[in-house]
C-alpha positions in Angstrom: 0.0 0.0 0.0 1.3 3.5 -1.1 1.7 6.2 1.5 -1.0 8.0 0.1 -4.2 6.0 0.5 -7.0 6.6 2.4 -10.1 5.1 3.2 -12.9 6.8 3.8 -16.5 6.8 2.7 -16.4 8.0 -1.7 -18.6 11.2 -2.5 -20.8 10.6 -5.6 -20.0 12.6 -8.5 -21.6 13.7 -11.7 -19.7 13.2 -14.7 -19.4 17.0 -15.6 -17.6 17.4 -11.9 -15.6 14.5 -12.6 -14.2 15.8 -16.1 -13.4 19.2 -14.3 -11.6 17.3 -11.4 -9.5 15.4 -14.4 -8.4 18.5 -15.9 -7.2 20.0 -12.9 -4.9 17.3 -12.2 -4.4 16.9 -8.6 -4.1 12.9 -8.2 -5.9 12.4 -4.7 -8.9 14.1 -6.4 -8.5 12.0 -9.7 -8.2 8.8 -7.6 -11.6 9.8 -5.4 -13.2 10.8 -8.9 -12.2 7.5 -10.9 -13.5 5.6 -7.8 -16.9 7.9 -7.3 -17.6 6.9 -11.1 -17.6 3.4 -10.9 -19.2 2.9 -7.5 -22.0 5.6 -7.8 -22.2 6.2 -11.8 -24.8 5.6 -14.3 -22.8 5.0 -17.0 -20.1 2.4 -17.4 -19.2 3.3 -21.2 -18.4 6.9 -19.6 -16.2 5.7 -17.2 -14.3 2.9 -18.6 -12.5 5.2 -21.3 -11.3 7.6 -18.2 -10.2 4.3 -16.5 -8.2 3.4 -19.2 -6.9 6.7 -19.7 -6.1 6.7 -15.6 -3.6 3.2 -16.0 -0.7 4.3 -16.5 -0.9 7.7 -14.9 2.9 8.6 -13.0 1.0 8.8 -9.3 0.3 5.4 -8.2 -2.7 6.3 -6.2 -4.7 7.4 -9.2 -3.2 4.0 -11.4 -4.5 2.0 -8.8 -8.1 3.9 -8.5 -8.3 3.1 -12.2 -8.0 -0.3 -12.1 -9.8 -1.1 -8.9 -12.7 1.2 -10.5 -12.8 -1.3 -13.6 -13.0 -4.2 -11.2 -15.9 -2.0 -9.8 -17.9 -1.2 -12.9 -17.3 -5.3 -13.5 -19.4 -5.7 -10.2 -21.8 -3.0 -10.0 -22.8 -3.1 -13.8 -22.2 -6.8 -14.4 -20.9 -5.7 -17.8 -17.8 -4.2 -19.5 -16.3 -3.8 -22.9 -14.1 -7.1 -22.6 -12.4 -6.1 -26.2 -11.3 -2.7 -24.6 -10.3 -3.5 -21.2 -8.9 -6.9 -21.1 -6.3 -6.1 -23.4 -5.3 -2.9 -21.8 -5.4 -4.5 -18.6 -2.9 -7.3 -19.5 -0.5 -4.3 -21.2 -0.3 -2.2 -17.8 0.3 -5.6 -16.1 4.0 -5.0 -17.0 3.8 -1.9 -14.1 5.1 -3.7 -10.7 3.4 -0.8 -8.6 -0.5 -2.2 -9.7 -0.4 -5.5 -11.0 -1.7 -7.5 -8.2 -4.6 -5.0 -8.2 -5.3 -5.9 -12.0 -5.5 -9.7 -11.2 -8.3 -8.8 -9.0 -9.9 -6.8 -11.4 -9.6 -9.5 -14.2 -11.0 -11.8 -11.6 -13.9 -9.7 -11.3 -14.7 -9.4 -15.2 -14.0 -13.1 -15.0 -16.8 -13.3 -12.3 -19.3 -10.8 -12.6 -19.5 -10.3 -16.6 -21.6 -12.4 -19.0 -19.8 -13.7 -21.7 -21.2 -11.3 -24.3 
């Protein structure tokens, strides 16, 4: 675990707050809006592209909120687009810092997705 995480209970965002909190950059922010997204959002095909986007990002904390948030919309949605994430999951598997995290989110496509 990275000195920077915190656990506390995630505010529910809108997706217009979310974008604005992305462009200001500040990763604790990023990390809480990625996570927000895929526990409270509406729509998964909104927030899988700024999960994606999120991988490889240089703070760890907001890498890590975009792959456990994929293992979230996996849960709460019970869908994803296998053909986008999968792959890009397996490519940021080569990053030491959140590839134990992305086995449990492959787990939970694996689990919670139907195989359509």
């Amino acid at each position: 675990m990275t000195e920077g995480m915190w656990y506390e209970a995630l505010p529910e965002i809108t997706p217009h707050d979310a974008v604005t909190v992305f462009r200001a950059g500040k990763p604790e922010a990023i990390a809480k809006a990625l996570l927000g997204l895929s526990f409270y959002g509406q729509d998964p095909d909104f927030t899988l592209p700024w999960c994606l986007f999120f991988l490889s990002h240089r703070d760890e904390d907001v890498a890590l909120a975009a792959v456990t948030s994929i293992g979230h919309l996996a849960r709460v949605f019970g869908r994803i687009n296998k053909a986008v994430a999968i792959p890009a999951l397996e490519i940021a598997r080569s990053d030491h810092r959140i590839a134990g995290t992305i086995d449990s989110a492959l787990a939970d496509i694996a689990i919670f997705c139907s195989e359509t």
